[in-house]
DSSP file (Angstrom, degrees, kcal/mol; ACC not computed):
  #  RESIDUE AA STRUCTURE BP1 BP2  ACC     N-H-->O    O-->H-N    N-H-->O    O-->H-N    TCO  KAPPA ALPHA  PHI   PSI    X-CA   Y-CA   Z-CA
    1    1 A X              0   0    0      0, 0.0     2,-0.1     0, 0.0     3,-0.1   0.000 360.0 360.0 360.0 144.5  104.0  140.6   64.0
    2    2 A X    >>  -     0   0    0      1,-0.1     3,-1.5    24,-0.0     4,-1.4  -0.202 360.0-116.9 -97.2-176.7  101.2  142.5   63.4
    3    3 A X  G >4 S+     0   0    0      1,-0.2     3,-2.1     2,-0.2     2,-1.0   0.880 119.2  52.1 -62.2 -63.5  100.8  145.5   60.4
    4    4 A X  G 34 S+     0   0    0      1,-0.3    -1,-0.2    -3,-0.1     3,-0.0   0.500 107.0  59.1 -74.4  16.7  100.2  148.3   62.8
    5    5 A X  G <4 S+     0   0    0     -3,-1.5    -1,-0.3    -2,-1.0    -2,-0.2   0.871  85.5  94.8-102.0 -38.7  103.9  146.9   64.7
    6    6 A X    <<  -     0   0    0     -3,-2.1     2,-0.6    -4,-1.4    16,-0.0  -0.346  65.0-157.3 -73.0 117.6  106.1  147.4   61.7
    7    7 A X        -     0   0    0     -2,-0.1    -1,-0.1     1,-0.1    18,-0.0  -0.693  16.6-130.2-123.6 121.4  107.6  150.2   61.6
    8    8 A X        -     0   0    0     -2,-0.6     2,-0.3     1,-0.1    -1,-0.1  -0.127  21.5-166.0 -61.3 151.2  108.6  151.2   57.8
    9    9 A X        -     0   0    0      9,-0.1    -1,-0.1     0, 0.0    12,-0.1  -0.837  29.8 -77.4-132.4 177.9  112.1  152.3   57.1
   10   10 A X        -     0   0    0     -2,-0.3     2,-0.0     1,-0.1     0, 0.0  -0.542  49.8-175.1 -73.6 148.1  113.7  154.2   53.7
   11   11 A X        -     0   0    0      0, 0.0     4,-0.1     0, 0.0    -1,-0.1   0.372  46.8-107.0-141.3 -76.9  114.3  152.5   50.8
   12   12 A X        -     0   0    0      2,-0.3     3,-0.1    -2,-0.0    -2,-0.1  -0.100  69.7-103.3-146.2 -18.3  115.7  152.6   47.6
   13   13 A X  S    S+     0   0    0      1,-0.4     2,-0.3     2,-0.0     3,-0.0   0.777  79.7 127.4  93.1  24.2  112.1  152.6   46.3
   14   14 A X     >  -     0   0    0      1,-0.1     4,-1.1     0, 0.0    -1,-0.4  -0.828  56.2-142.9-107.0 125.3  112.0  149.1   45.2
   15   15 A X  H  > S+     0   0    0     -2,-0.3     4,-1.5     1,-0.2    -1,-0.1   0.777  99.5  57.0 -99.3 -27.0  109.4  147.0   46.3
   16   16 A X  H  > S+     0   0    0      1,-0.2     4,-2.1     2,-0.2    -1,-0.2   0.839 105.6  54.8 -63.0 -36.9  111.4  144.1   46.6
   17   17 A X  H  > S+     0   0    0      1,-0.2     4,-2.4     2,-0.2     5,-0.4   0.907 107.0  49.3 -49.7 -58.6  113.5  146.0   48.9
   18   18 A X  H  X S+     0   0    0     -4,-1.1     4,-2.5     1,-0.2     5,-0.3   0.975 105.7  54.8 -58.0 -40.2  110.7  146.8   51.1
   19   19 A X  H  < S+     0   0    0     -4,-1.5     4,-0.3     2,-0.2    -2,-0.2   0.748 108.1  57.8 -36.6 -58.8  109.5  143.4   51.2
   20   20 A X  H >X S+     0   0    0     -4,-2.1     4,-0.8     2,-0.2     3,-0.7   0.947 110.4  37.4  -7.2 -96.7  113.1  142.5   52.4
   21   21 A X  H 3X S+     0   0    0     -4,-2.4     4,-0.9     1,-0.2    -2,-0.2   0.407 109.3  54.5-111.8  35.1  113.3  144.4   55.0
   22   22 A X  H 3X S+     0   0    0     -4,-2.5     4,-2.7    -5,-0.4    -1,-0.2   0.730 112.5  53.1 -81.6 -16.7  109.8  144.3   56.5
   23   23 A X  H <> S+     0   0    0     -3,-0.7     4,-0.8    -4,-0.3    -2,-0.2   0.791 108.1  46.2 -92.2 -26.1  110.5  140.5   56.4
   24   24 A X  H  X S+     0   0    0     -4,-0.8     4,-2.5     2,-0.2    -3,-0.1   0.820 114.2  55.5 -80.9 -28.1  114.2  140.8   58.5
   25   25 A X  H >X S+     0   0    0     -4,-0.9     4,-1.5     2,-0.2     3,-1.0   0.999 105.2  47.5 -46.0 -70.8  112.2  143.1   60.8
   26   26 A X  H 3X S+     0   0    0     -4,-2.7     4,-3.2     1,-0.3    -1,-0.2   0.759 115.0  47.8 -54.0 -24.5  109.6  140.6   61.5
   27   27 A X  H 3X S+     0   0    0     -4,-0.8     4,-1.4     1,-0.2    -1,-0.3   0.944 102.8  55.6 -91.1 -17.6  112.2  138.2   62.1
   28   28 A X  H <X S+     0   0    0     -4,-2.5     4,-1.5    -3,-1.0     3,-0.4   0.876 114.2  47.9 -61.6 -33.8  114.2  140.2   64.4
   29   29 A X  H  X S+     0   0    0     -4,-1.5     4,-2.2     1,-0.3     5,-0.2   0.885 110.7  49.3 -36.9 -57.2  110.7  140.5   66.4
   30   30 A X  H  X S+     0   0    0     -4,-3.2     4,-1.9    -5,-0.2     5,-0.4   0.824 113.4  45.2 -53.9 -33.2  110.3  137.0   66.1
   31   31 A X  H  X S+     0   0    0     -4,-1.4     4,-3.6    -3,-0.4     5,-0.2   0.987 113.4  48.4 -75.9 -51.3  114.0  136.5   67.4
   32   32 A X  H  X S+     0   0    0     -4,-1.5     4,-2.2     2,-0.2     5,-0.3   0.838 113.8  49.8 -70.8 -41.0  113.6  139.1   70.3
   33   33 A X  H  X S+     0   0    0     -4,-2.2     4,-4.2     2,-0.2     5,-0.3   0.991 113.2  49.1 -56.2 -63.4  109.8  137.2   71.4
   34   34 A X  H  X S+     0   0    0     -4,-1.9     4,-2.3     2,-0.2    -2,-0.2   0.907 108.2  49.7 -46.0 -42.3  111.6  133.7   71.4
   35   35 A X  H  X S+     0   0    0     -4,-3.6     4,-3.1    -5,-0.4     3,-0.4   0.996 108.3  51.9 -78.1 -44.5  114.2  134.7   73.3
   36   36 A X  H  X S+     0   0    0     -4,-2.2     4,-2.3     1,-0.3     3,-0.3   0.980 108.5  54.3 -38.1 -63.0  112.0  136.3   76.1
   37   37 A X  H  X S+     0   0    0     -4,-4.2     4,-0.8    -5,-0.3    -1,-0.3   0.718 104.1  55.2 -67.0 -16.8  110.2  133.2   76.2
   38   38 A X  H  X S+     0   0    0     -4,-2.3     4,-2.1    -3,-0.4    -1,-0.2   0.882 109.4  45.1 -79.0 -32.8  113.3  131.3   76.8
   39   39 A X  H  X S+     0   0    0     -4,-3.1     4,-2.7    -3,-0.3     5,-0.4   0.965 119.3  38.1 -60.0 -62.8  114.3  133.1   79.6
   40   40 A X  H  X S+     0   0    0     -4,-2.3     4,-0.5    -5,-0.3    -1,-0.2   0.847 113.0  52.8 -57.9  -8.2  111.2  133.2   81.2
   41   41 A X  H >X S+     0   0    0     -4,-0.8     4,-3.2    -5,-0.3     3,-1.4   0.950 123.1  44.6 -85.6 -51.3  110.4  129.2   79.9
   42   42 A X  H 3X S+     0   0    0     -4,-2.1     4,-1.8     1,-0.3    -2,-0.2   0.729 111.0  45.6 -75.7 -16.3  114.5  129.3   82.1
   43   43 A X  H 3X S+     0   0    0     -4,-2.7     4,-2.2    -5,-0.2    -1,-0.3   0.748 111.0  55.6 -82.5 -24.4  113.6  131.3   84.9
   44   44 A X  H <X S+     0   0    0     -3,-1.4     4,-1.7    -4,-0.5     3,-0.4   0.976 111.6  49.9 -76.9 -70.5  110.2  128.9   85.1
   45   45 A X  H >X S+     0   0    0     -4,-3.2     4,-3.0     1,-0.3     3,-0.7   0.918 108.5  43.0 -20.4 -79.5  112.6  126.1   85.3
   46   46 A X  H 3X S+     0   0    0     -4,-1.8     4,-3.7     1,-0.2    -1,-0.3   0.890 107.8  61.4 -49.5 -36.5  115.1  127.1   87.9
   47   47 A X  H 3< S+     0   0    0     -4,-2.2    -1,-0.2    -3,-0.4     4,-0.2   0.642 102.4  54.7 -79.3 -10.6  112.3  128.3   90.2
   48   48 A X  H X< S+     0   0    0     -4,-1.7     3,-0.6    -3,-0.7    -1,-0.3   0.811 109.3  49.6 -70.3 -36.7  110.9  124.6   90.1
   49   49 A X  H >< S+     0   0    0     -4,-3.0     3,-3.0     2,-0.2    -2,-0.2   0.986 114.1  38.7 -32.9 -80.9  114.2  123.4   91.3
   50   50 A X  T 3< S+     0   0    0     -4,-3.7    -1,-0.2     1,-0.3    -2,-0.1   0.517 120.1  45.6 -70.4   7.0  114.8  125.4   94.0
   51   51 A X  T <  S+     0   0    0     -3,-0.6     2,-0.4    -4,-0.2    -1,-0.3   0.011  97.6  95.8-108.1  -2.1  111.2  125.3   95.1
   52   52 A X  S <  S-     0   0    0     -3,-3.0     2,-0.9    -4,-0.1    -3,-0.0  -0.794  71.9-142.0-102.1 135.1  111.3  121.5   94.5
   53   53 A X              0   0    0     -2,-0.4    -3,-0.1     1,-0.1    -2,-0.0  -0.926 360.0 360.0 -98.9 120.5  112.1  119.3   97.7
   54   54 A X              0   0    0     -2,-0.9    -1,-0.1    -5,-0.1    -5,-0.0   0.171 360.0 360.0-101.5 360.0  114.5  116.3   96.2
């Protein structure tokens, strides 16, 4: 993820806190990318099948 995608949220004022949860943001990004790319990687898939003469 890049800086200008993170989008800051309240915190307690802590820095460790922020740190937190800019770093569970980035992975929920990460999660949300991956998974896109497994449906299309599955969608890639299937449409070689059924485009495939066997």
């Amino acid at each position: 993820m890049f800086d200008h995608e993170r989008v800051p949220l309240p915190s307690s004022g802590r820095s460790d806190d922020n740190r937190f949860r800019f770093q569970f943001m980035r992975i929920e990004k990460i999660d949300q990318v991956l998974e896109k790319a497994g449906i299309a990687a599955l969608a890639t898939v299937i449409l070689a099948i059924l485009t495939s003469r066997i």
